[in-house]
N, C-alpha and C positions, 0 to 999 in steps of 0.2 A: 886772192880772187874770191870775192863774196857773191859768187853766183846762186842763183835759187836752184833746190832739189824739187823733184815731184813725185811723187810715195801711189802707187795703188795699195790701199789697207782698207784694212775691215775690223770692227769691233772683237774682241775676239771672246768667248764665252768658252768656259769650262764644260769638257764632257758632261754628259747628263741633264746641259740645260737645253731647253727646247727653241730657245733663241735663234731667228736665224739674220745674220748681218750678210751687207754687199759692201764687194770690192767698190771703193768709188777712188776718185785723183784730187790729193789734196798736192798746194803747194807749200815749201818752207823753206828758212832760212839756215843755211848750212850750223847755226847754231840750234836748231829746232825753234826759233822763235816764229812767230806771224806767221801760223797756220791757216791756209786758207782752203774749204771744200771748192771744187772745181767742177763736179759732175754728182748729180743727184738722182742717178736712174733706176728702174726699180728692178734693174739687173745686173752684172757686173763689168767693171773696166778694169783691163789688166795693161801692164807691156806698153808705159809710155817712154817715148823718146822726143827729148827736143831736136828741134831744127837746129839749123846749125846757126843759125842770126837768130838765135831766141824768140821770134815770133810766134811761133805753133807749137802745140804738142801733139805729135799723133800717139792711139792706142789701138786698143780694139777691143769692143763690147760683147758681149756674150749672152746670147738669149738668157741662158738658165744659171743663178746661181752656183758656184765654185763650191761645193762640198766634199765631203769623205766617200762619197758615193763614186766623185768622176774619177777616170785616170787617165795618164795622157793617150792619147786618141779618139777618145770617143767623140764621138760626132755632134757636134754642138754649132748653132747656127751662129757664126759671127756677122758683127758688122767691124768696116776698119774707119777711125773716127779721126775728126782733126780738131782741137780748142784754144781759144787763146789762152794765152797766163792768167788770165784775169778769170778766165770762166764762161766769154763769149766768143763768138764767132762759131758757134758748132756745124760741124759739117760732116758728113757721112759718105763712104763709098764703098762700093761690092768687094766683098772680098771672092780672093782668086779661086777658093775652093770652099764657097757658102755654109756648108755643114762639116766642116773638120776647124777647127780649131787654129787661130793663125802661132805661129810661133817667133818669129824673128822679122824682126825692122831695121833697116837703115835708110838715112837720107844721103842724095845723091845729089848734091848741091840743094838750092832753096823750091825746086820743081819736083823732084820723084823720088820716088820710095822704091825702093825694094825688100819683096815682102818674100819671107821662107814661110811656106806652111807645108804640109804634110808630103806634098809629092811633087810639089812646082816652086820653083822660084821667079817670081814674078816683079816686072817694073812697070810702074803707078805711076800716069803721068796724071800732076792730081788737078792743072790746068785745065784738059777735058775732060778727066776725070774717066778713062781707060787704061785697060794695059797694054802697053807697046811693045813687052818684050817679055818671053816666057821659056823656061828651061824645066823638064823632065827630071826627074829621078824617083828610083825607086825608097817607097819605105822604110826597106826592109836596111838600107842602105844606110839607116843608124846615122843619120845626117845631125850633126850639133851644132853647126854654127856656118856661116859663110862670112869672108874676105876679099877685100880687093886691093890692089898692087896699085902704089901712090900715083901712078901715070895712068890707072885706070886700062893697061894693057891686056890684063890678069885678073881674074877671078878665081878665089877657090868656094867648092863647096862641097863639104861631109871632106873625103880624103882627096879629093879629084882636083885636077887644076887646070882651069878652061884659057882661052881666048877670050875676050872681050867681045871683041866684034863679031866673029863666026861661031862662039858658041862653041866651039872645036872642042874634043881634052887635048891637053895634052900629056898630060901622064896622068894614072893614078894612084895612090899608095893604100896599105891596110888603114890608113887613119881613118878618124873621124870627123881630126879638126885641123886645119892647117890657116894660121895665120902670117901674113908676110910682115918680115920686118924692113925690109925695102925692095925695091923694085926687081930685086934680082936674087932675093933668099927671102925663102920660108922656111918657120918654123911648125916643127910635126908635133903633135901632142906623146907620139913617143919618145921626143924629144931630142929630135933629130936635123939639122939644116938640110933643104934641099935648094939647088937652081931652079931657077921658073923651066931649066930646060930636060928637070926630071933625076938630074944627078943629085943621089945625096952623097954631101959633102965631107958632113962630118955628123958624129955625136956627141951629145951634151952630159958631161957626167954631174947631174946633181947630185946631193944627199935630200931625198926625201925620210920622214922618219916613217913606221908603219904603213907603208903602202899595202893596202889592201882591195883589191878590183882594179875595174879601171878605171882613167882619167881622159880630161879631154881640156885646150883652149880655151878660157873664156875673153882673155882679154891681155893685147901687147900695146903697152905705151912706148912708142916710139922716139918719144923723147929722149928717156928713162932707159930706154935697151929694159926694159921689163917687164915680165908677164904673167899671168894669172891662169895655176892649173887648180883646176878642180878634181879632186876623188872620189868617186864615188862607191860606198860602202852600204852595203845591209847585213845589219845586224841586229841579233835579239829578234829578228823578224819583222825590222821593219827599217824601212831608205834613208840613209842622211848621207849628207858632202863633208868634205875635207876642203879648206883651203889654202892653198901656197902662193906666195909673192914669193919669184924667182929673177934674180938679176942675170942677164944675159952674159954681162962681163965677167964678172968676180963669180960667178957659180953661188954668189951664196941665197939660202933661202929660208923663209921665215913663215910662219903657221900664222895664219891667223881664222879669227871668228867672224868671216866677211858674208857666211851665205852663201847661195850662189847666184851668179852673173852679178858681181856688185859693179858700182859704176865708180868713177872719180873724178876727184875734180879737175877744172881745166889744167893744173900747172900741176898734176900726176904725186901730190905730196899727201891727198885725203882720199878715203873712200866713205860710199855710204854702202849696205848690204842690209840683205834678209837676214840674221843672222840668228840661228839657231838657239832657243831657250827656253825650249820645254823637251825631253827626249825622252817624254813617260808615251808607253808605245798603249798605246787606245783600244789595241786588238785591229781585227783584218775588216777589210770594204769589204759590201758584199761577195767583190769575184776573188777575194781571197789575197787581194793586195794590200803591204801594208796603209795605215792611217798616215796621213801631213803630221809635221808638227809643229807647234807655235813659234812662229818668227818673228823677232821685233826690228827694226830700225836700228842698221847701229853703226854713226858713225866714228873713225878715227885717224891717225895718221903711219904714215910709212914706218917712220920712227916715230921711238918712243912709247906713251905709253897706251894701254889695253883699250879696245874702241869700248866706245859707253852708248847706251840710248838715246835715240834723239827724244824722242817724248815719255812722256809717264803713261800709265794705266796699262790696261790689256788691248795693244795696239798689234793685229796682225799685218804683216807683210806681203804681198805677194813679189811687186818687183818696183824699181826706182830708178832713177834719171837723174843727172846732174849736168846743168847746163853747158855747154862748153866756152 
């Protein structure tokens, strides 16, 4: 399947120069061929995802440039944006919590989004172009990602696992990521099965190599029985991930240089990712946190061999989309 990716990147300039580049949305050919700019604004676009019938891409725009300055929460005015493939149809809508920073999108058929920012998880009906439906949680609550149960019965999010319709929990766990591998079992980022009725079932004996901190879900192909943990590590004094491609059946598991949250392609055999390749540490932000470090595009497959760059030059990453 030769579906198109769509890349937010930025030029990327070496310490010391005075240069400053914005995130914008280009599109490309899972070869990296026929690069196209998508968005030209004179601020940044992060965190696209297509539609699931390939017609749209939503993201979300950011008042102020993405520098070594911000770290995650700070209060930054977003807008949440919708464009076609081509680069038209632009279209804009309020986000759920205007000055924090959106973090997580999914579509919910070809009508609504649901949006995770900072403290709500919110549903985007983008026809009138309100929110219809909104859930609570605390921040503090280390929330990484949200799921839902193939029948749509079930929702998780951060460790918690709702109801659908009423919003209810029904159980919670220490996690911070629980994604379901069908209708009736989730998996825990400690790596654990539970029933949607709160019983954990069993645990998963991997071999990870070096684990060091902790980890969390980014991503389970259901096809595939496989999933994608993330580790995350500081050191030397400054943040980077680890990442694992783990098989559900056979336990086995494989390191790769994916970045993190990479995407895949529809038939679960490629990824593309941010992938780590500069890890000279720049010194601390002003409030004492470490510096980003340079990410390029990088795609590869399951098997086989080392992912390689999609494009040449000094091309940064922030995040990317592979159509389904």
């Amino acid at each position: 399947m030769n579906r198109p990716i769509v890349v937010s990147a930025r030029r990327y300039y070496p310490p010391g120069d005075s240069r400053l580049s914005r995130y914008h949305l280009y599109r490309c050919t899972p070869e990296g061929t026929r690069w196209i700019q998508l968005t030209n604004s004179r601020v940044g676009d992060y965190q696209p995802v297509w539609s699931p019938n390939g017609r749209w891409i939503f993201f979300q725009r950011v008042e102020k440039p993405w520098t070594d300055s911000l770290t995650f929460g700070d209060r930054l005015r977003t807008q949440l944006c919708l464009i076609r493939p081509d680069g038209s149809g632009f279209l804009t809508f309020p986000s759920p919590e205007p000055k924090i920073g959106t973090v997580d999108a999914k579509w919910m058929g070809y009508r609504h989004i649901w949006i995770r920012s900072s403290t709500k998880l919110s549903l985007l009906d983008l026809k009138i172009g309100k929110y219809i439906k909104e859930i609570q949680y605390k921040y503090e609550d280390d929330v990484r990602n949200f799921d839902f149960s193939p029948d749509r019965k079930y929702f998780s999010l951060g460790g918690k696992v709702y109801n659908f319709k009423t919003n209810k929990i029904i159980f919670e766990t220490a996690n911070r990521s629980l994604l379901f591998i069908d209708n009736e079992n989730i998996l825990s980022d400690i790596l654990g099965i539970y029933k949607t009725n709160g019983k954990n079932i069993r645990s998963i004996n991997f071999k990870f190599d070096n684990i060091e901190g902790l980890g969390y879900l980014s991503y389970f192909d259901k096809r595939n029985k496989r999933f994608v943990w993330i580790q995350e590590i500081i050191k030397d004094k400054w943040y980077s991930r680890g990442t694992y491609l783990a098989d559900l059946s056979s336990g086995a598991v494989r390191t790769y240089d994916m970045g993190w949250d990479p995407a895949f392609s529809p038939d679960g055999a490629r990824f593309i990712g941010p992938g780590e390749r500069d890890t000279t540490s720049y010194g601390a932000r002003p409030n004492g946190a470490p510096r980003a470090v340079f990410t390029v595009p990088l795609i590869g497959g399951i098997v086989g061999k080392d992912p390689k760059t999609l494009c040449g030059g000094l091309i940064e990453v922030d995040s990317c989309d592979w159509r389904s």
